[in-house]
SEBA-498191 format. One record per residue (C-alpha): residue in three letters; x negated, y, z. Coordinates in steps of 0.25 Angstrom, whole numbers. Layout:
# SEBA-498191
@residuo->ALA	east->X	north->Y	up->Z
...
# end
This chain:
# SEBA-498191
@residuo->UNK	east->7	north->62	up->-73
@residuo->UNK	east->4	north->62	up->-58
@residuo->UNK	east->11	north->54	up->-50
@residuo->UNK	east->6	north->55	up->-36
@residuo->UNK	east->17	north->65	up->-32
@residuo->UNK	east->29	north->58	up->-36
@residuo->UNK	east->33	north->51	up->-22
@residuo->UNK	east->36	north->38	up->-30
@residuo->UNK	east->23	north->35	up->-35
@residuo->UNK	east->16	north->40	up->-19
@residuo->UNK	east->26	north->30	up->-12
@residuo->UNK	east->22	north->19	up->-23
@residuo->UNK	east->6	north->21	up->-19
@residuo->UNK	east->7	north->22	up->-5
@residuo->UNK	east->17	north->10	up->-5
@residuo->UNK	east->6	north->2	up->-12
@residuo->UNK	east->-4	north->7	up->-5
@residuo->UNK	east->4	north->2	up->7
@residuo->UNK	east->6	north->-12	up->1
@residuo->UNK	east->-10	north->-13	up->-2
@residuo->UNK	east->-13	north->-10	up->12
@residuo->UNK	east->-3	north->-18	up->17
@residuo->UNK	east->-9	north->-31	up->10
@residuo->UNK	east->-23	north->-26	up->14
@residuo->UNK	east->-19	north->-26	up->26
@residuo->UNK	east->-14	north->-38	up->26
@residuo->UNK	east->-25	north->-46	up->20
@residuo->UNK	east->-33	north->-41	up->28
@residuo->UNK	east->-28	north->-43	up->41
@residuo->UNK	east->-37	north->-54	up->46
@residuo->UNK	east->-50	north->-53	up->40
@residuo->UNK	east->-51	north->-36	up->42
@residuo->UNK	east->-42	north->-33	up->52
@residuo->UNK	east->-50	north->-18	up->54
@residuo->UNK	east->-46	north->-16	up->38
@residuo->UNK	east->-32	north->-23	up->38
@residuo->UNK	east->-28	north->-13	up->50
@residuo->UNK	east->-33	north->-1	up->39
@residuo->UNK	east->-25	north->-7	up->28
@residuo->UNK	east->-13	north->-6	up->38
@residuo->UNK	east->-14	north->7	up->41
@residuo->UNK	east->-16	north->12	up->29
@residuo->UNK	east->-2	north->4	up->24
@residuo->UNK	east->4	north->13	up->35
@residuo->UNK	east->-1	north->25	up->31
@residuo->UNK	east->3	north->24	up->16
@residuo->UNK	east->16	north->18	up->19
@residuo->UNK	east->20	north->28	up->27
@residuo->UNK	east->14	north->40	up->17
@residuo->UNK	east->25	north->32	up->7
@residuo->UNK	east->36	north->33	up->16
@residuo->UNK	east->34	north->49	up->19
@residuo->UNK	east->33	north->51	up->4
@residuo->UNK	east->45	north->43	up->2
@residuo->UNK	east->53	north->50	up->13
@residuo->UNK	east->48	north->64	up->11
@residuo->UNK	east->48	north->63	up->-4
@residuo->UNK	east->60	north->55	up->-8
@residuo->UNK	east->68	north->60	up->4
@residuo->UNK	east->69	north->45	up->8
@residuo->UNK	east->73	north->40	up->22
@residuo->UNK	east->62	north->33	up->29
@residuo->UNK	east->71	north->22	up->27
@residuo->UNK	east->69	north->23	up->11
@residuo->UNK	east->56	north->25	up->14
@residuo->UNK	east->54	north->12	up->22
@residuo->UNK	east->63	north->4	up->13
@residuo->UNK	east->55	north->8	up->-1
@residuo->UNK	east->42	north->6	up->5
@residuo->UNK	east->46	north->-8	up->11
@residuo->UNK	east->50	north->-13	up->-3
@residuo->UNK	east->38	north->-7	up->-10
@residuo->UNK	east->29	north->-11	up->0
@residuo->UNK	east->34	north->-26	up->-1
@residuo->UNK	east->32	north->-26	up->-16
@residuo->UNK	east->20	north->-21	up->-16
@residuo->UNK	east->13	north->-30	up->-6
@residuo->UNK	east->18	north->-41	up->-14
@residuo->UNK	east->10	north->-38	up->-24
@residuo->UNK	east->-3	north->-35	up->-16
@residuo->UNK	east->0	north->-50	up->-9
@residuo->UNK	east->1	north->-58	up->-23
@residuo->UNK	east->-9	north->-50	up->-30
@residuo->UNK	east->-20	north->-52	up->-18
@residuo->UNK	east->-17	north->-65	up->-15
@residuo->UNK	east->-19	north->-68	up->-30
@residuo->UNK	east->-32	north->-58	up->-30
@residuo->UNK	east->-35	north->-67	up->-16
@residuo->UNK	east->-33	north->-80	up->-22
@residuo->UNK	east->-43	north->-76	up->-36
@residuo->UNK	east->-54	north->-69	up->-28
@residuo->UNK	east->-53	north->-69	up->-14
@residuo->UNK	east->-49	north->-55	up->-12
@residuo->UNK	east->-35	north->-48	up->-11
@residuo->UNK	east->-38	north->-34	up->-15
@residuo->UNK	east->-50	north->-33	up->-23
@residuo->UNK	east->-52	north->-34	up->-37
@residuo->UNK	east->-39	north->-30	up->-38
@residuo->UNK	east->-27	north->-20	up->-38
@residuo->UNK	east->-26	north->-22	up->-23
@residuo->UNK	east->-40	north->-17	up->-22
@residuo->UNK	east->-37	north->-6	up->-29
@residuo->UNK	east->-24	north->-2	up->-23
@residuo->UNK	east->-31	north->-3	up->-10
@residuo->UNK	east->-42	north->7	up->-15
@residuo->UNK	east->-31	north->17	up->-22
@residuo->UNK	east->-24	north->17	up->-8
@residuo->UNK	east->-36	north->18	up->1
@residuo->UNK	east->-35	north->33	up->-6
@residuo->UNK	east->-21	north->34	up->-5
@residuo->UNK	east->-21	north->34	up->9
@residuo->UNK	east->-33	north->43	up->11
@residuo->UNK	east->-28	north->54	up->3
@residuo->UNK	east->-15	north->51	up->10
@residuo->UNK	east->-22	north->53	up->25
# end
């Protein structure tokens, strides 16, 4: 079954996708600040897509909204950060060679397609 109507699974993507950027942007702050401002922005762009679907969907307040993502958001990045640093301290590299890489390519089509 297709799932990319049901707003559960469409909040859960871009709220990944949010957390992947997030940590993108993060590390790569200081050594490409050009492509750590991109990352940002496209953190911005997905969580807010997520909040509108929560909202308009699920009837939520923009409190809900804000409260869901924050938790999920927080989870998530806990992840990218133990997972890259592991990656970082085995290869050098956060996010390749890896399923942040790969989030990261999945999302860079989320958000087009979201634009």
């Amino acid at each position: 079954k297709n799932h990319t109507d049901d707003v559960i699974t469409q909040s859960y993507v871009l709220k990944r996708c949010g957390a992947a950027y997030l940590f993108a942007a993060s590390i790569t702050k200081d050594t490409d600040p050009k492509m750590s401002q991109n990352f940002a922005k496209a953190y911005g762009r997905v969580m807010m897509l997520a909040g509108q679907a929560l909202m308009l969907k699920l009837g939520w307040t923009e409190q809900e909204a804000a409260k869901s993502i924050e938790t999920d958001l927080k989870n998530m990045l806990k992840y990218y950060q133990k997972d890259g640093s592991d990656s970082f301290s085995r290869t050098g590299k956060y996010m390749e060679n890896n399923y942040i890489g790969e989030d990261l390519g999945f999302c860079k089509g989320v958000a087009e397609a979201s634009n």
